[in-house]
C-alpha positions as CSV (number, residue, x, y, z in Angstrom):
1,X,48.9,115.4,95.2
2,X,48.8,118.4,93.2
3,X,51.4,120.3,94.9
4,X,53.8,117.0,94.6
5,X,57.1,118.7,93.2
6,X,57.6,116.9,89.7
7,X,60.1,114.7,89.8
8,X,59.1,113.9,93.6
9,X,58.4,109.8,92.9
10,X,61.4,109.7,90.6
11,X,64.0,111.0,93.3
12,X,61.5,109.0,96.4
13,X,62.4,106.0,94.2
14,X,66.3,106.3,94.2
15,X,66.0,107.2,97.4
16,X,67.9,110.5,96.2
17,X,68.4,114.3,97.5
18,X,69.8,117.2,96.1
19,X,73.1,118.5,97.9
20,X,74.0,122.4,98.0
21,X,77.0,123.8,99.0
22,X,77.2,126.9,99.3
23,X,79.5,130.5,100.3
24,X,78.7,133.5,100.5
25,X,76.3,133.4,97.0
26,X,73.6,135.2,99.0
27,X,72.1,136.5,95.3
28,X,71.2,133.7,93.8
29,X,70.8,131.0,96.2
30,X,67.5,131.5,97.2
31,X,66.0,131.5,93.5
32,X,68.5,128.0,92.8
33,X,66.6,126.7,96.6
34,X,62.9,127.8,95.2
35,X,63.7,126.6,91.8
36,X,64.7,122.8,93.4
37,X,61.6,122.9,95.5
38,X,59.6,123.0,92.0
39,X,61.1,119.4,91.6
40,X,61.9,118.1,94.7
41,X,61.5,118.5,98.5
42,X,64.6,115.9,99.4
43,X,67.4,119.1,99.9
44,X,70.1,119.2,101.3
45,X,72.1,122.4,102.2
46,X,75.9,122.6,103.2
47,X,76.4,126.4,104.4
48,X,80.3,126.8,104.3
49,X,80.9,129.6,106.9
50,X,78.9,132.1,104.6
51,X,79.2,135.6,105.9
52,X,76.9,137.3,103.9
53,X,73.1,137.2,104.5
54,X,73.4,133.3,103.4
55,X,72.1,132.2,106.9
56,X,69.4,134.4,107.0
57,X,67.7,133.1,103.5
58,X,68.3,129.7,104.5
59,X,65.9,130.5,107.7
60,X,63.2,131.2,105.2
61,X,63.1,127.7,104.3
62,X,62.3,125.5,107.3
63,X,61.9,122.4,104.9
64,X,65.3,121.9,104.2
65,X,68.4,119.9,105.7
66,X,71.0,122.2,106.8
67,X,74.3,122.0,107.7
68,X,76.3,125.2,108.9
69,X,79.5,125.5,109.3
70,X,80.9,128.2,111.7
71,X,84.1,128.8,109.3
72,X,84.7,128.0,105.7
73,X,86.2,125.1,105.0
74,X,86.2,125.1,101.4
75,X,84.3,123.2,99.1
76,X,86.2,119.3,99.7
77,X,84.4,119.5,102.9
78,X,81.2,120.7,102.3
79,X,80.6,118.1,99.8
80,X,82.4,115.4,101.9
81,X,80.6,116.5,105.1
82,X,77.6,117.1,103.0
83,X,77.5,113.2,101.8
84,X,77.7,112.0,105.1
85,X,75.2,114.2,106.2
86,X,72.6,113.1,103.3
87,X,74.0,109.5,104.2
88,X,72.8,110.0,107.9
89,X,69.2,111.2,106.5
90,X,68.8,107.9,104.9
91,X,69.8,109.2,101.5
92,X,71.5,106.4,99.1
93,X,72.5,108.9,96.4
94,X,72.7,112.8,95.8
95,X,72.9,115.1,93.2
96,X,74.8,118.3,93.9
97,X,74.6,121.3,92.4
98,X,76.5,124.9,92.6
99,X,74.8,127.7,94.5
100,X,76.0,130.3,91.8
101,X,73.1,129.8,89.2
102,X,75.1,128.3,86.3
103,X,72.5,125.2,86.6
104,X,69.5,124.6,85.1
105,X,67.4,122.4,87.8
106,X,65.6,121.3,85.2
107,X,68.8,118.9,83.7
108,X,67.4,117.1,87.1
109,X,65.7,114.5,84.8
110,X,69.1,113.6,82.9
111,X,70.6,112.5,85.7
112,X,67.2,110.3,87.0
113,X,66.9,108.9,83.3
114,X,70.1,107.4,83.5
115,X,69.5,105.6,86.9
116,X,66.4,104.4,85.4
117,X,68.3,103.1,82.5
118,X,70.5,100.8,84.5
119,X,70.1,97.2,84.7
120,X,70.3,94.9,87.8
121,X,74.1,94.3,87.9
122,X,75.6,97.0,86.6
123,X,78.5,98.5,88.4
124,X,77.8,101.5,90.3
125,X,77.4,104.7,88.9
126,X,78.9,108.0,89.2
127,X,77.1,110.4,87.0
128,X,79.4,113.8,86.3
129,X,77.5,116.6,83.8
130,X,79.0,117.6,80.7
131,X,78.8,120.9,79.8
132,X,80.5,120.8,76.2
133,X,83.2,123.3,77.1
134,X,83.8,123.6,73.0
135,X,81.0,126.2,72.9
136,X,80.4,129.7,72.4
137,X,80.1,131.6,76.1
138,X,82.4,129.5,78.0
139,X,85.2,130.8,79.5
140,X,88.7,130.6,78.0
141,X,90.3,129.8,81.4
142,X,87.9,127.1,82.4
143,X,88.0,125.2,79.3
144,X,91.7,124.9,79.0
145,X,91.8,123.8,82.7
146,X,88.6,121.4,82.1
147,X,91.5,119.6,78.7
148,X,94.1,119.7,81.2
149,X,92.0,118.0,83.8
150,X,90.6,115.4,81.0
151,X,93.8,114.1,80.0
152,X,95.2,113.2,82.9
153,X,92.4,111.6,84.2
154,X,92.3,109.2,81.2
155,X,96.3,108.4,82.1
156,X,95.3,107.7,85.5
157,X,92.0,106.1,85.3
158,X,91.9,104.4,81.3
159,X,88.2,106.5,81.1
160,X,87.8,109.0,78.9
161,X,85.4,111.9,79.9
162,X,85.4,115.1,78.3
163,X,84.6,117.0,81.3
164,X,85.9,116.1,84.5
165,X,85.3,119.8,86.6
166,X,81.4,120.5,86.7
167,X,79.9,120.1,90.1
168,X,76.5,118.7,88.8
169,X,77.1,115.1,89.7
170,X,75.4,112.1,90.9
171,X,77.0,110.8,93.7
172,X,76.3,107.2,95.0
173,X,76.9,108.0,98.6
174,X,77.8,104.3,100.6
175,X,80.8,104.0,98.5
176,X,82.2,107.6,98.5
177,X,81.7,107.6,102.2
178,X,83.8,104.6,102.4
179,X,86.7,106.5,100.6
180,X,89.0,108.5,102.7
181,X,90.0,111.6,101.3
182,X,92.9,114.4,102.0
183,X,92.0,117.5,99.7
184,X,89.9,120.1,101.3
185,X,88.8,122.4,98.2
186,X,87.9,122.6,94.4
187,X,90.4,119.6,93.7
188,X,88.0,117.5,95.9
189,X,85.7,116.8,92.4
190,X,89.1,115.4,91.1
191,X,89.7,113.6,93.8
192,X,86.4,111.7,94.2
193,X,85.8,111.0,90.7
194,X,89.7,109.4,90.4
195,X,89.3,107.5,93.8
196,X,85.9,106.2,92.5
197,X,86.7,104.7,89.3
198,X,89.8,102.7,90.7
199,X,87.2,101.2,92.9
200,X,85.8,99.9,89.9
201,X,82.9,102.2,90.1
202,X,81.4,103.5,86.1
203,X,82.7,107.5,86.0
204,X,80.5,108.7,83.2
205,X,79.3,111.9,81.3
206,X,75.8,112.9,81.0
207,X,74.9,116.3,78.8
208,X,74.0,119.2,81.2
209,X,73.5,122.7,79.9
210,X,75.0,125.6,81.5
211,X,74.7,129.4,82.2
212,X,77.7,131.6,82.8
213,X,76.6,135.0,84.1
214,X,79.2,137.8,83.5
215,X,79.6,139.0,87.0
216,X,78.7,135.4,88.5
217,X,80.6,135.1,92.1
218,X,82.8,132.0,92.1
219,X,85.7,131.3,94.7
220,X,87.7,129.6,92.4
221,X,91.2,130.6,92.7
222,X,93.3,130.1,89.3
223,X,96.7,130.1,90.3
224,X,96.4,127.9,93.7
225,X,93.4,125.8,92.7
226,X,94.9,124.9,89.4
227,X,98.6,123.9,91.5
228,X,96.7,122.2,94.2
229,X,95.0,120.1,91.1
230,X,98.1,119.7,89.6
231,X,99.8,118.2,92.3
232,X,97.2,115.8,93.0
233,X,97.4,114.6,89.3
234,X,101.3,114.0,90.0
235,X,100.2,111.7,93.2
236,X,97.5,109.9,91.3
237,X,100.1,109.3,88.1
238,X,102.4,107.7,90.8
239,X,100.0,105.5,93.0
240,X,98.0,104.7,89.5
241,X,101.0,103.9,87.8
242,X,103.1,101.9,90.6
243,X,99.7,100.0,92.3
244,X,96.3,100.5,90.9
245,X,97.1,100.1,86.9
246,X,99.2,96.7,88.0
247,X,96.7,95.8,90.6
248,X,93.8,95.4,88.0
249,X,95.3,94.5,85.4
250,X,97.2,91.4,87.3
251,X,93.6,91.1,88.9
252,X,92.1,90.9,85.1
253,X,94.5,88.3,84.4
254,X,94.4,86.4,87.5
255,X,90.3,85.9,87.3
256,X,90.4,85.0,83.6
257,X,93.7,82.8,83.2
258,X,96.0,83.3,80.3
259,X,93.8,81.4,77.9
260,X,90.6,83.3,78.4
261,X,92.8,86.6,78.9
262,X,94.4,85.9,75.3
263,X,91.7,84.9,73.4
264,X,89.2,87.6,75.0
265,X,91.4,90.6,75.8
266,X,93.8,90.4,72.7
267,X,92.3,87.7,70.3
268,X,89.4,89.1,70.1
269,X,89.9,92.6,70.8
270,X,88.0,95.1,68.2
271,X,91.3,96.9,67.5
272,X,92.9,96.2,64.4
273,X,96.0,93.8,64.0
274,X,98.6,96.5,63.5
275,X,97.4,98.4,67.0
276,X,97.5,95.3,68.7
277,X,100.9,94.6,67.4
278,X,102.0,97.7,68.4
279,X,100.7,97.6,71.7
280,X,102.9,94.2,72.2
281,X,106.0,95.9,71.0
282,X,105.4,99.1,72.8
283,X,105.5,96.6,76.0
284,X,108.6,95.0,75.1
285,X,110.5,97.8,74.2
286,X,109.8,99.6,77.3
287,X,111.1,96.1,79.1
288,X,113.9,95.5,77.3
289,X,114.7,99.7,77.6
290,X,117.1,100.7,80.2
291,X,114.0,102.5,82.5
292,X,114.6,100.3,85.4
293,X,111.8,100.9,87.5
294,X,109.6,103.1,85.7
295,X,108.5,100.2,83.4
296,X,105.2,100.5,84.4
297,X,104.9,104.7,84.8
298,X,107.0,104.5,80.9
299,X,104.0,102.2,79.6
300,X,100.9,103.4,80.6
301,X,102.2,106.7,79.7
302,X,103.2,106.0,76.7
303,X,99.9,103.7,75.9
304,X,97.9,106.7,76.4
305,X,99.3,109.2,74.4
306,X,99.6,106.5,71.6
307,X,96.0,105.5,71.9
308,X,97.1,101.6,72.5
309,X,95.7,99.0,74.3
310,X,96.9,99.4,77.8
311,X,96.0,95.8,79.4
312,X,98.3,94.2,76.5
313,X,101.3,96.9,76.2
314,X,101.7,96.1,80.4
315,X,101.3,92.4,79.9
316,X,104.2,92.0,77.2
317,X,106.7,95.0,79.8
318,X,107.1,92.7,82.1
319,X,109.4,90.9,79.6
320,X,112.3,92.2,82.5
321,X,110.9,89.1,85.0
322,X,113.8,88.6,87.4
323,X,114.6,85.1,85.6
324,X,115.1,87.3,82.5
325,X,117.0,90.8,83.5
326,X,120.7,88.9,83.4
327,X,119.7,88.0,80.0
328,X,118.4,91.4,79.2
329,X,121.5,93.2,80.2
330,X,124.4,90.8,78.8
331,X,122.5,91.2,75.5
332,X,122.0,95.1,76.0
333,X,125.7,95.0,76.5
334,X,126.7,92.6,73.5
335,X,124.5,95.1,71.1
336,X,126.3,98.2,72.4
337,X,129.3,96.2,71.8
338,X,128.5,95.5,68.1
339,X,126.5,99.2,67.7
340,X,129.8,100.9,68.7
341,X,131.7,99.2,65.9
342,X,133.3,97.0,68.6
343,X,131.7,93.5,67.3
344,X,130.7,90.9,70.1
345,X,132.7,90.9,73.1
346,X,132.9,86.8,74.0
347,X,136.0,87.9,76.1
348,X,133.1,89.7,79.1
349,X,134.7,89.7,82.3
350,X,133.9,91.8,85.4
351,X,137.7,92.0,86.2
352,X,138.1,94.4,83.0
353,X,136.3,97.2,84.4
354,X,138.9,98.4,87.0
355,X,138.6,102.0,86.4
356,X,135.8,104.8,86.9
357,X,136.5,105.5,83.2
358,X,136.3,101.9,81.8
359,X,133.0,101.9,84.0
360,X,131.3,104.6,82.4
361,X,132.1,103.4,79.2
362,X,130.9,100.2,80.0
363,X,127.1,101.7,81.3
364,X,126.7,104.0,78.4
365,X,127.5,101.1,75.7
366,X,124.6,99.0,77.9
367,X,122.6,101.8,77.4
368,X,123.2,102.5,73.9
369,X,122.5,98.8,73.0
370,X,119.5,98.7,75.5
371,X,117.8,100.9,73.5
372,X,119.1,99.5,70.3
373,X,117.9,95.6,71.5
374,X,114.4,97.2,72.1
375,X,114.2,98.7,69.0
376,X,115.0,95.6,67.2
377,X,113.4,93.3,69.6
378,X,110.1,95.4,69.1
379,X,109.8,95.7,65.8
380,X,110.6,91.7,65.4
381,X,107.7,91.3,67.6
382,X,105.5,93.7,65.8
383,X,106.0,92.0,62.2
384,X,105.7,88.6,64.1
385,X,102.6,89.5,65.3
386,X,100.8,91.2,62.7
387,X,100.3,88.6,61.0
388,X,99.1,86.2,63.7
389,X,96.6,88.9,64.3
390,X,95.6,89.6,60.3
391,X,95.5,85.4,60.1
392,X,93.2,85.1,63.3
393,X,90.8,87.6,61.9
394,X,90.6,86.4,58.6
395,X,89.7,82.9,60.0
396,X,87.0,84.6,62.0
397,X,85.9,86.1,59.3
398,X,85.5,82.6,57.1
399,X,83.9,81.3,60.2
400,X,81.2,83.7,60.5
């Protein structure tokens, strides 16, 4: 029983293993490997086509799953053959960690504390280690990536994390091997996290501490790792922006009904009355705004940045329901109309535009008072607004 690694029961109770993937780091990986054992025997290794002495270390240690691959592959597919792998073993989560050193196996126990922290019914859990990138000793390049990489994920996803690139993660493994995924390499970790928390699944930090050693090996690749993560943020900002944002949200709404909606997702919302005003006029203004057809991409966007209620700013856009837009656009047009000094045109007729230049004239003075009908329309809403909000707190208040 003595010679029970330490955290043996803990991981035997999760039914959890540690995943390695690993290329070419043939100087440290066989302290990380004897290090792990200290902790736990359930070990996982994903060789990536190493073609230093890799393979020969690994031989040392009979105990261990391994994977080899003939060819590297690149990370994605390490981890992604990896979890399939540990999934096949019986495995219902894994904790991966880099080859290179820069983890303490000790932080082992943050990520088992958490899991003994949940409570039956809690969503599932994807644990990612933060590594406070704000520190002394981290490199320049990385942290700016890791900001980069943070933002956008909050504009895709609603969570905020403050570090979205370390590999020391908790992964539950059913529902990542249930995810189909196209990357291959480092963007994989963006990739997974994203996909997960659409699926409703809790993306969280957990503190982790970290060692960068000066001449460390590391494969990552600035210029086309960085693109490759950049392009799959411009997918995700599409599909997030046109389907999943939409999809849950209408989802939200649908479950709860407008009543329960209102009085629990905007009534009683812990934001003050002015934000939630705002939020309402952000949404109208992006309806009413000429944008057609990136209401949704305008909103989110804009939600984010402005640190406003997402769920209500999309509710109150879709002010341009079909029923609505003829409304919406004669009105755009009468404001242009009155903006350009023009007053009210009662006299609209189709027939009058029977030139390319009278056309163009016409679309720029809808545009013109599109933009001026929002503004107007928005901060209407705002004033009206407020003060429902500021009345509806003060009467909780008195109640309470």
């Amino acid at each position: 029983m003595s010679n029970s690694p330490i955290y043996q029961s803990r991981f035997s109770k999760f039914n959890c293993c540690v995943l390695v993937p690993t290329y070419n780091n043939a100087g440290s990986l066989a302290s990380v490997l004897q290090d792990l054992l200290l902790y736990t025997k359930n070990i996982v290794v994903v060789n990536d086509g190493s073609t230093d002495a890799t393979k020969d270390i690994l031989n040392g240690f009979s105990n261990l799953h391994i994977l080899n691959f003939e060819k590297n592959k690149g990370k994605g597919v390490a981890l992604n053959r990896g979890f399939e792998f540990a999934e096949d073993l019986g495995y219902d989560y894994a904790i991966t960690i880099d080859s290179d050193g820069q983890h303490y196996p000790d932080d082992l126990d943050v990520f088992l504390t958490e899991m003994e922290s949940r409570q039956p019914g809690d969503p599932e859990l994807l644990l990612v280690g933060d590594r406070n990138m704000g520190r002394d000793g981290i490199p320049g390049k990385s942290s700016t990536g890791n900001k980069f990489s943070n933002f956008w994920f909050l504009v895709v996803t609603g969570t905020q994390l403050s570090d979205t690139q370390s590999g020391y993660r908790l992964y539950p493994l059913k529902l990542v091997n249930s995810i189909r995924f196209y990357t291959r390499k480092f963007e994989f970790e963006i990739e997974v996290i994203v996909k997960s928390a659409w699926r409703r699944v809790e993306v969280k930090n957990i503190p982790i501490k970290v060692f960068y050693e000066e001449n460390r090996v590391t494969h990552f690749r600035p210029f086309w790792d960085i693109t490759r993560i950049t392009l799959l943020y411009m997918w995700f900002v599409l599909v997030s922006f046109f389907y999943i944002h939409p999809r849950n949200k209408y989802q939200d709404f649908k479950k709860k009904g407008f009543k329960r909606f209102w009085e629990e997702d905007i009534i009683k919302s812990e934001e003050p009355a002015h934000k939630k005003a705002a939020a309402i006029a952000l949404g109208v203004f992006i309806g009413i705004s000429p944008f057609w057809g990136l209401h949704t991409l305008l909103v989110f966007s804009l939600a984010a940045i402005f640190r406003l209620n997402k769920v209500i700013a999309f509710l109150f856009s879709n002010i341009s329901i079909p029923p609505l837009i003829p409304f919406i656009i004669y009105g755009s047009y009468q404001m242009g109309s009155l903006v350009s000094g023009n007053g009210w045109d009662w006299k609209l007729n189709m027939e009058n535009f029977d030139s390319s230049a009278e056309i163009f004239q016409g679309l720029w003075q809808y545009i013109l008072g599109s933009f001026a009908l929002a503004g107007l329309a928005a901060l209407v809403i705002w004033i009206i607004f407020y003060f429902l909000f500021s009345f509806s707190e003060q009467k909780q208040v008195v109640k309470h």
